[in-house]
C-alpha positions as CSV (number, residue, x, y, z in Angstrom):
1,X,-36.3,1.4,8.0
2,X,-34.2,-0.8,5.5
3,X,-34.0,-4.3,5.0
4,X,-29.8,-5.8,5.1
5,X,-29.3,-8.8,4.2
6,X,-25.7,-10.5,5.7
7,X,-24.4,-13.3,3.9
8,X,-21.2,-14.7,6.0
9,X,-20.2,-18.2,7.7
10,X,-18.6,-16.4,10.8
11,X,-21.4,-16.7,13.1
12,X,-19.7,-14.0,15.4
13,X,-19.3,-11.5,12.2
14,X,-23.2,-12.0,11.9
15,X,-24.0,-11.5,15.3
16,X,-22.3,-8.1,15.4
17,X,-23.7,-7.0,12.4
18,X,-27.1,-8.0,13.2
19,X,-26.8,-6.3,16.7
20,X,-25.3,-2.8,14.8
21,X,-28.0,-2.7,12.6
22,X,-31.0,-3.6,14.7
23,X,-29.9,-1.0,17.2
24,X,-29.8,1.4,14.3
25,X,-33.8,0.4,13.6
26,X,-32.8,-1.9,10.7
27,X,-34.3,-5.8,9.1
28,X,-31.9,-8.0,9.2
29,X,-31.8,-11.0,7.2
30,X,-28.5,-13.6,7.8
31,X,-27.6,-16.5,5.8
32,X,-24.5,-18.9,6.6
33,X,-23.6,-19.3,2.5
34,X,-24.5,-17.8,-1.0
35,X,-27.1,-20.3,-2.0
36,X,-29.0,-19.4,1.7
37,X,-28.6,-15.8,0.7
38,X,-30.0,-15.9,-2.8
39,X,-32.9,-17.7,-1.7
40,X,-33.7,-15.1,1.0
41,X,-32.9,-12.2,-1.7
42,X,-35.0,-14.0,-3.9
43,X,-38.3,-14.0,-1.3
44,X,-37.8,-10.6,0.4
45,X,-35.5,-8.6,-1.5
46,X,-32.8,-7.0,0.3
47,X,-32.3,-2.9,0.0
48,X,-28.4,-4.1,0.4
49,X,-26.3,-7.0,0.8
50,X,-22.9,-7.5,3.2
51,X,-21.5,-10.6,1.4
52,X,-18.4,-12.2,2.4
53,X,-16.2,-14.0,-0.3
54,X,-14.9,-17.2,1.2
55,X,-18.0,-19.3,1.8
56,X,-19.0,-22.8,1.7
57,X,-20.3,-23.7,-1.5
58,X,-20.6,-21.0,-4.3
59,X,-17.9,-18.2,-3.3
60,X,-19.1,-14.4,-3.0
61,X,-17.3,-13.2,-6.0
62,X,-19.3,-16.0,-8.3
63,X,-22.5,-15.5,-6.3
64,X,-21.9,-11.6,-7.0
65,X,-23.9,-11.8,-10.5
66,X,-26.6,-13.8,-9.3
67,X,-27.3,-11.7,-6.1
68,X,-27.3,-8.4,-8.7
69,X,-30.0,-10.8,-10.9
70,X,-32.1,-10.8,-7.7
71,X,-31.5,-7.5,-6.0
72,X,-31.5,-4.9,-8.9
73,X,-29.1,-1.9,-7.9
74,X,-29.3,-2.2,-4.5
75,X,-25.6,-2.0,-3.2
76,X,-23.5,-4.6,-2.1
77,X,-20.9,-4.1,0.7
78,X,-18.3,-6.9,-0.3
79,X,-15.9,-8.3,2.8
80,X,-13.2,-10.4,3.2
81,X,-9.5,-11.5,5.2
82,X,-7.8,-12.1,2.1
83,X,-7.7,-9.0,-0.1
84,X,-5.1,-8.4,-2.7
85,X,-5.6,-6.0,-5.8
86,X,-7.2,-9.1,-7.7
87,X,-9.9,-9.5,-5.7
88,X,-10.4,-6.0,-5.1
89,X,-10.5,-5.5,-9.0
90,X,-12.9,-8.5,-9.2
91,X,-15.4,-7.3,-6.7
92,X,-15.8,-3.6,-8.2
93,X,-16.3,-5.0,-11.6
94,X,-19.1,-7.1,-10.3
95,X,-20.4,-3.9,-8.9
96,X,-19.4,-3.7,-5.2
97,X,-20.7,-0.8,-3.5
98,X,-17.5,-1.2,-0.9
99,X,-15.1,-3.6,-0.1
100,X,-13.9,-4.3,3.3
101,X,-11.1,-6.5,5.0
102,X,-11.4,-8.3,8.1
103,X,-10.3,-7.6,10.8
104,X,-12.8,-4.4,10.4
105,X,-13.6,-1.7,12.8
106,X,-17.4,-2.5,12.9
107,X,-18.3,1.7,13.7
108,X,-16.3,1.8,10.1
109,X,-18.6,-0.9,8.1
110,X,-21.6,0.7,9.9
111,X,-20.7,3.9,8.4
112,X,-20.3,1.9,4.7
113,X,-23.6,0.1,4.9
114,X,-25.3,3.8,6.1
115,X,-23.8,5.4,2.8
116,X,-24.8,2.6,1.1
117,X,-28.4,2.8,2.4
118,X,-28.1,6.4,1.0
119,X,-26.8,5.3,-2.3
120,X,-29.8,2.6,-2.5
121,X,-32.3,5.8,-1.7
122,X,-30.2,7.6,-4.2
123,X,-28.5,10.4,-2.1
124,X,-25.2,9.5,-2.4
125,X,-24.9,8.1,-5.8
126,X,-20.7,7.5,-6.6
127,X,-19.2,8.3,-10.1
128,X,-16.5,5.9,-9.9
129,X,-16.5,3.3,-13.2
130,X,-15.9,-0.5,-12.3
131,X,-12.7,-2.1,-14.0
132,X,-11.9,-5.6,-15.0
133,X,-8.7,-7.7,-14.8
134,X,-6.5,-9.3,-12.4
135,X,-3.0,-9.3,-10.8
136,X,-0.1,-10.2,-8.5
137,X,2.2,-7.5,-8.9
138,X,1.7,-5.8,-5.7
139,X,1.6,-7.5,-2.5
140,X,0.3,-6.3,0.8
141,X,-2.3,-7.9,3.3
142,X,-1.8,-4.0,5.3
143,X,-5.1,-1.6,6.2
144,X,-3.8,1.0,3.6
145,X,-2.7,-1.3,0.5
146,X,-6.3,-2.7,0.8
147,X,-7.1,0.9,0.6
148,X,-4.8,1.3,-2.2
149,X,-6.0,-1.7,-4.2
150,X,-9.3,-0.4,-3.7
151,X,-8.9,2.8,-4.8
152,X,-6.8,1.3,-8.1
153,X,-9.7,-0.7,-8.6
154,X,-12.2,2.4,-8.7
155,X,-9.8,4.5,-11.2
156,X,-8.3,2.2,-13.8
157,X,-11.7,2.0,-15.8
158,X,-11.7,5.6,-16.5
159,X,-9.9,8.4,-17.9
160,X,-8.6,10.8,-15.4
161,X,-5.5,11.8,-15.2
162,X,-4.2,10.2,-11.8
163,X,-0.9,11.8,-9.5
164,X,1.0,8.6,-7.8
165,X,3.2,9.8,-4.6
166,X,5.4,8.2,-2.9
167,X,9.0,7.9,-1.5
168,X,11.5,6.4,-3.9
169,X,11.2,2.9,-3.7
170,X,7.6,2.5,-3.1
171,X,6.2,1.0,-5.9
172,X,5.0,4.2,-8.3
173,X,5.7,2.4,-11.4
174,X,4.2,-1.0,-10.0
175,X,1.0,1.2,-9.5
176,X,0.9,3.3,-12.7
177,X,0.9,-0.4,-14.6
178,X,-1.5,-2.0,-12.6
179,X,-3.8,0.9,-13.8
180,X,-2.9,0.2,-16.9
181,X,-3.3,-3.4,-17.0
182,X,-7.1,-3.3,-15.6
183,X,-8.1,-0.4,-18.0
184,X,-9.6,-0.8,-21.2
185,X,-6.5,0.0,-23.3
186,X,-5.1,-2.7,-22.1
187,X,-4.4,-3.7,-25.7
188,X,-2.2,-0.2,-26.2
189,X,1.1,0.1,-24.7
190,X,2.5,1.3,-21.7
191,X,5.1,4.1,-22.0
192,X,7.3,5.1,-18.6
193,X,9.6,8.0,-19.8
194,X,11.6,8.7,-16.2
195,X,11.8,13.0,-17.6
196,X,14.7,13.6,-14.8
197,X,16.9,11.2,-17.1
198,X,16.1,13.5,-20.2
199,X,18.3,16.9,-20.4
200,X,16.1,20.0,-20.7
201,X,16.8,20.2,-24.6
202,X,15.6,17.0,-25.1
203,X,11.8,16.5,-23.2
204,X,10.0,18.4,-25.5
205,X,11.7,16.2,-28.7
206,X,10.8,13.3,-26.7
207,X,7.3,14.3,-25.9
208,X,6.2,15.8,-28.6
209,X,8.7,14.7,-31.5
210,X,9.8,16.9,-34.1
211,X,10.5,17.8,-38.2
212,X,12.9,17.2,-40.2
213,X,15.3,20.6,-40.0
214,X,14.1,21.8,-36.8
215,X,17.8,21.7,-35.5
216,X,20.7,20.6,-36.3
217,X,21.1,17.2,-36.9
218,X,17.5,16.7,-37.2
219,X,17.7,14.8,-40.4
220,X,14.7,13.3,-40.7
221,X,10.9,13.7,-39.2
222,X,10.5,11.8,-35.6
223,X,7.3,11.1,-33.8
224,X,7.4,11.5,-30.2
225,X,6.3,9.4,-26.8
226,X,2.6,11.1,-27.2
227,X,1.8,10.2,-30.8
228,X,3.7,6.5,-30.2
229,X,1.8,5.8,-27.4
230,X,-1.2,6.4,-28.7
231,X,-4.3,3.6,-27.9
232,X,-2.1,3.6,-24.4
233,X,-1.0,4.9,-21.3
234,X,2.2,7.3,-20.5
235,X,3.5,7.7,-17.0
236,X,4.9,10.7,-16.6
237,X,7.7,9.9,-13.8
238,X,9.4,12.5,-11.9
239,X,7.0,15.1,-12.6
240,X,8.6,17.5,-10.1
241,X,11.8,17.9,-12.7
242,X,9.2,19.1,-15.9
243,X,11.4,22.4,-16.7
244,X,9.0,25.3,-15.9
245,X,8.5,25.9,-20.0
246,X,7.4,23.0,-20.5
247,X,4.8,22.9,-18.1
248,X,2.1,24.5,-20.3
249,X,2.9,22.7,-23.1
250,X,2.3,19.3,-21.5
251,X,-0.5,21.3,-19.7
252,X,-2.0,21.8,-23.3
253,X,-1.3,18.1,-24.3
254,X,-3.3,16.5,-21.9
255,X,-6.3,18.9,-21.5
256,X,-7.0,19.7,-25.7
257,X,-5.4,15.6,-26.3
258,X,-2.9,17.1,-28.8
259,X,0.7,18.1,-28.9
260,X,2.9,20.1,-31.5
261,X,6.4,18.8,-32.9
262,X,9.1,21.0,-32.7
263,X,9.6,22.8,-36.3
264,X,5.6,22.4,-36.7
265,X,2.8,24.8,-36.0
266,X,-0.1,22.4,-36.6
267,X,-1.1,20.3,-33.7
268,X,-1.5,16.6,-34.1
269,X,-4.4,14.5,-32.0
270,X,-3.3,12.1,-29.5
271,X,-5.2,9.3,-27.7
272,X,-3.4,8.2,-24.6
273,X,-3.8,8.1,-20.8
274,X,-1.6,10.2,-18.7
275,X,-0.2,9.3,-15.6
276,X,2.3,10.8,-13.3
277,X,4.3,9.7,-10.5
278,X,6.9,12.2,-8.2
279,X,8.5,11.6,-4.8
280,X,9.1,15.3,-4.2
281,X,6.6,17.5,-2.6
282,X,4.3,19.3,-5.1
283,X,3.0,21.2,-2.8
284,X,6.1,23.2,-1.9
285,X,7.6,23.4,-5.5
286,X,4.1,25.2,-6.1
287,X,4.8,27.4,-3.2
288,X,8.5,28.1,-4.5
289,X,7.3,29.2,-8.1
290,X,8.5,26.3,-9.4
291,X,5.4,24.1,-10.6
292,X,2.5,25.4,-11.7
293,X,-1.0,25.2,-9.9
294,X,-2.8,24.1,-13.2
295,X,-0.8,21.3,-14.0
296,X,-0.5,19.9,-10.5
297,X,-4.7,20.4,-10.9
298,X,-5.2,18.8,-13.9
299,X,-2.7,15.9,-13.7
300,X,-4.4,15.5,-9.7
301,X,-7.8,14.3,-10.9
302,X,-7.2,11.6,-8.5
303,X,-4.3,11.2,-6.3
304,X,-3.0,7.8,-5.2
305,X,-0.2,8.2,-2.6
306,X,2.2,5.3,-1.7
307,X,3.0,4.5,2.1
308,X,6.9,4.4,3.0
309,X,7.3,0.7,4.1
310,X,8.1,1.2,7.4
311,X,4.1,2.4,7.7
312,X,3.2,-1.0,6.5
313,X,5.4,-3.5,8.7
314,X,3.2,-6.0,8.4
315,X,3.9,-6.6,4.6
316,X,7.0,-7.0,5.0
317,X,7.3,-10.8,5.5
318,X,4.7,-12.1,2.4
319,X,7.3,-9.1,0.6
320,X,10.2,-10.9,1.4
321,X,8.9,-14.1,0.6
322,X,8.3,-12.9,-2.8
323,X,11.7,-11.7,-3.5
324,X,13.1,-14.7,-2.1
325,X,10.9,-16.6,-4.2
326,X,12.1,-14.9,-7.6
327,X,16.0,-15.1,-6.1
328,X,16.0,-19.3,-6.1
329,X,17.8,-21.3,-8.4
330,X,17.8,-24.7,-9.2
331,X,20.5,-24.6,-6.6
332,X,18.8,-23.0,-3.9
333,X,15.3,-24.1,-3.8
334,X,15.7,-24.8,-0.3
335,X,16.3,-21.3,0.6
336,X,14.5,-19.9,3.2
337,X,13.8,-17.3,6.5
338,X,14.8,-18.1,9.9
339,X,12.4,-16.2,12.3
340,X,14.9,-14.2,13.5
341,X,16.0,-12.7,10.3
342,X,12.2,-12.1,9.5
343,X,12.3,-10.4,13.0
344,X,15.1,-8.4,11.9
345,X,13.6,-7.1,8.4
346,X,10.7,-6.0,10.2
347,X,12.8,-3.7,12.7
348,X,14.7,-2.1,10.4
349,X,14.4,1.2,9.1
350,X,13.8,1.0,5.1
351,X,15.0,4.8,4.3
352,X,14.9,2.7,0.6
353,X,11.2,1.3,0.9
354,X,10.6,-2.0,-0.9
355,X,13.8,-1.1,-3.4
356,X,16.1,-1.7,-0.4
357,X,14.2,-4.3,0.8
358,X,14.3,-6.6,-2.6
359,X,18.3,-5.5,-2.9
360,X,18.7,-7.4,0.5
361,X,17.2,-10.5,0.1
362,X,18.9,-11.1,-3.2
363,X,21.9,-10.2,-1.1
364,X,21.2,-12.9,1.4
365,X,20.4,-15.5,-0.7
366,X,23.9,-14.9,-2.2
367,X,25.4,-14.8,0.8
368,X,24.1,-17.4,2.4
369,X,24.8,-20.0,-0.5
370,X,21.9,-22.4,0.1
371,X,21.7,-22.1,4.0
372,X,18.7,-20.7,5.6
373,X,19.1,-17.2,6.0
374,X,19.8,-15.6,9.2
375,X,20.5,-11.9,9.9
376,X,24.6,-12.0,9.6
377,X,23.2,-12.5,6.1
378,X,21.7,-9.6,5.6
379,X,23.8,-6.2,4.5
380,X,23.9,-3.3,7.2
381,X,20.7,-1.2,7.1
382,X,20.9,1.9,5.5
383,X,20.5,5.3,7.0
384,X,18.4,8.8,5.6
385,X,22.0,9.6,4.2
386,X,22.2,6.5,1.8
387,X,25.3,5.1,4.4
388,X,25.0,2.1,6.4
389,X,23.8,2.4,10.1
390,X,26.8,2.6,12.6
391,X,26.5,0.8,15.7
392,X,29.7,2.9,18.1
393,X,30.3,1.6,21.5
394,X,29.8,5.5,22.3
395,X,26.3,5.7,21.1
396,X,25.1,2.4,22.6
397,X,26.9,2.8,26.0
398,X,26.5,6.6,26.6
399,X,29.1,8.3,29.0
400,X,26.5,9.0,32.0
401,X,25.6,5.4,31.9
402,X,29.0,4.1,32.3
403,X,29.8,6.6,34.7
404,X,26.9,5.2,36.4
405,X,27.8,1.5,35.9
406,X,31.5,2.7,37.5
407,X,29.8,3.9,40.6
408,X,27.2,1.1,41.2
409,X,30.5,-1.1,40.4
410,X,32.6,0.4,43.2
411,X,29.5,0.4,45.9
412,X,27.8,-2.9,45.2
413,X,31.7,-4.4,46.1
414,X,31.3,-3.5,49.4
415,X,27.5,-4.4,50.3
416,X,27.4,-8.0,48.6
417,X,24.0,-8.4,49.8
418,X,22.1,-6.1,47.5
419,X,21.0,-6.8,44.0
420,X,23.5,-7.7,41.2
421,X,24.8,-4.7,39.0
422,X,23.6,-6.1,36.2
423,X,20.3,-7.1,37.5
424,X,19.8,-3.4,38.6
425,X,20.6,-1.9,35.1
426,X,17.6,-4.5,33.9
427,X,15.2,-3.1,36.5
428,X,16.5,0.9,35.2
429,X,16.5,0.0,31.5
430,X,14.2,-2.5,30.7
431,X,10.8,-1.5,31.4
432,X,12.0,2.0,28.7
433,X,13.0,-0.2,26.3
434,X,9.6,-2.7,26.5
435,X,7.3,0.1,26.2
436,X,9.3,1.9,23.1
437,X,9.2,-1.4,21.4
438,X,5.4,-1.5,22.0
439,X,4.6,1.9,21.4
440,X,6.4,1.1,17.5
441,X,4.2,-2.4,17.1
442,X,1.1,0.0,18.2
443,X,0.5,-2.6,21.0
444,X,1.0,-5.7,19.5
445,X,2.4,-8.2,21.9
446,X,3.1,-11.0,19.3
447,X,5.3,-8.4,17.2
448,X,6.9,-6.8,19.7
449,X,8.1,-10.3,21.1
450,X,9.5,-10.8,17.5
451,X,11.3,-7.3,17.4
452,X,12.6,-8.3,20.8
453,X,13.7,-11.7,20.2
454,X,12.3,-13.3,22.7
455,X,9.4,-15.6,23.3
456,X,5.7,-14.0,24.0
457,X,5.7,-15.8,27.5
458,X,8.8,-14.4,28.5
459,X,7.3,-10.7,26.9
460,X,4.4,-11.2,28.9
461,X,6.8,-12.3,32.6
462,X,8.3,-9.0,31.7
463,X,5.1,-6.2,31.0
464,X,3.5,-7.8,34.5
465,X,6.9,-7.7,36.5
466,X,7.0,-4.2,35.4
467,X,3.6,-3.6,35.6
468,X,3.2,-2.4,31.7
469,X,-0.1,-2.0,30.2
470,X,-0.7,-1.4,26.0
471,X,-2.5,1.5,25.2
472,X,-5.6,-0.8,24.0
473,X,-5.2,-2.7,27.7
474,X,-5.9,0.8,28.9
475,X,-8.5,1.6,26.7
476,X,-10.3,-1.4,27.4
């Protein structure tokens, strides 16, 4: 049996937590703020902690120190509903156990404080470093960029290589220098080198510099990107294009931290992170011969892998925000969203991810010349092909339907009495397209009203008329 201490204002957060870890044969201790909680740490001690970071009084972040003053090593499982990468970063270098954002699945923290429990007994002991710093530069309130900042937060203190995936347009590069900015070199500099820019011929130059009279019109000795960025950090973009002989070669540079010039054959020491970033699948280039398994080990260490936006929907509004934010002037400080342009960025595809996404709101706000934004603002959505999203009169109004529309025409003339035509391709079509639009918001009623463009009420009228259930209604 351990003894948990929960230190949270949310009186129903405390009750759920209490009841979980009674039931599990637990002590539980509550307290309502920080200074509550360090008093009770301070009488019984705790074997761990679940402290929220908004309180009244001394936040959890501050109270973080003093609760480790009190409680030794014993873990502390860290939760909040307002997690960015800054708080995240802050809550690991104050030695977090775990970090959680409400709303939580509470089968999901249970399993956290268990592992934590093990940690305290020391079964379960994590290698993961703590880092330091802060930052704004990415921007998601989404389940997995809380994951993401988390996981940033765990790697950037140490040395391992780390593999950042993603579609283009994710954020790679956003990633690679947050990493960089909350490591300890910090200080050095950052290097991005994009290699599919670079011709074959020239990577290795670049890399690993060369001597004077190694080649024609090498005139004088040049250092590369491995020896200049030394004290730093290199991403390695576009790893998937590294030309098959120079895979061992960079292989060698990061494992033995040295690299040969061209025209030399003594190797020089470097001192610099490596990071790499691809949006093509490893995986299969490994499979086709054409990367090798060692590398894709070695540079793997830890993999961080980018969602496509259109897995993260719910970002997409405080995104927006922020590029509309950085596209006002003096001129069009007024510029804002209506709802139903915020409706329509969250329906649409984003083949480009957050690229596309930043392209249209600078668009709008152009377009729109100081007006709010609405969605005849907006430039047409882009397709998988890179061309905009056609919108045909054949693809919208199929032939069987108008055939359909034809015949119900022709009948309906003669029998007044029954149900409109177009009141009878509501009852056929509707209820098809409210439950697709649900099935994509995963349930949610509020979005799906905003997808829809219509008011929640009226969503609501329609899922009882038709007798629609969500699949949580159901599970429930």
């Amino acid at each position: 049996m351990s003894r948990v201490l929960i230190v949270d204002d949310e009186a129903s957060i405390c009750f759920a937590f209490r009841e979980f870890l009674v039931d599990e044969g637990h002590r539980v201790d509550v307290a309502a703020s920080a200074e509550e909680g360090l008093t009770i740490a301070e009488d019984t001690p705790p074997d761990a902690v679940v402290l929220d970071v908004r309180l009244p009084g001394i936040d959890g972040l501050t109270a973080l120190a003093e609760f480790r003053k009190r409680i030794g090593p014993a873990p502390v499982v860290v939760i909040t509903a307002f997690g960015d990468l800054d708080t995240a970063v802050r809550a690991m270098e104050g030695g977090a156990f775990e970090y959680l954002v409400k709303p939580f699945d509470l089968d999901q923290a249970g399993e956290v404080i268990r592992r934590a429990l093990s940690w305290e007994r020391g079964e379960d002991r994590p290698v993961e470093e703590a880092p330091g710093g802060g930052s704004e530069a990415l921007i998601g309130s989404s389940p997995v960029m809380q994951d993401l900042f988390k996981r940033i937060a765990l790697v950037a203190p140490t040395e391992v290589p780390v593999l950042i995936t993603g579609e283009s347009g994710t954020g790679k590069e956003l990633v690679a220098r947050a990493i960089h900015r909350h490591s300890a070199r910090r200080a050095g500099p950052f290097l991005p080198i994009c290699l599919a820019a670079l011709s074959p011929g020239l990577v290795e130059r670049e890399l690993f510099g060369h001597l004077k009279g190694s080649f024609t019109g090498a005139d004088q000795d040049r250092k590369g990107l491995f020896e200049l960025g030394s004290g730093g950090t290199v991403l390695l973009d576009e790893i998937g294009d590294v030309p098959m002989g120079l895979q061992v070669k960079l292989l060698r540079a990061i494992e033995q931290r040295e690299v040969t010039p061209v025209g030399d054959a003594r190797p020089r020491p470097t001192n610099l992170r490596v990071l790499a970033a691809t949006n093509r699948p490893l995986g299969d280039l490994m499979a086709a011969g054409q990367f090798r398994e060692d590398l894709f080990f070695r540079l793997s260490v830890f993999h961080l892998h980018l969602p496509p936006l259109r897995d993260r929907r719910e970002d997409i509004p405080a995104l927006a925000e922020h590029f509309l934010r950085m596209a006002r002037t003096s001129t069009t400080a007024d510029l804002r969203f209506t709802e139903e342009v915020l409706a329509e960025l969250r329906a649409r595809p984003w083949v480009g991810n957050i690229r596309e996404l930043r392209n249209a709101v600078e668009h709008a706000a152009i377009v729109s010349r100081g007006q709010p934004i609405r969605p005849e603002h907006l430039p047409p959505a882009m397709t998988g092909s890179g061309q905009t999203a056609p919108a045909p009169v054949d693809e919208l109004v199929p032939r069987h339907l108008a055939e359909w529309a034809a015949q119900e025409a022709t009948r309906l003339r003669d029998h007044p009495g029954e149900a409109a035509l177009y009141d009878r391709f509501l009852e056929l079509s509707e209820p098809a397209v409210l439950q697709a639009v649900l099935r994509a918001c995963q349930g949610n009623r509020a979005r799906a009203a905003q997808v829809l463009g219509i008011h929640r009420a009226t969503l609501r009228q329609k899922l009882n008329r038709y007798a629609i259930s969500t699949d949580r209604e159901r599970d429930a």
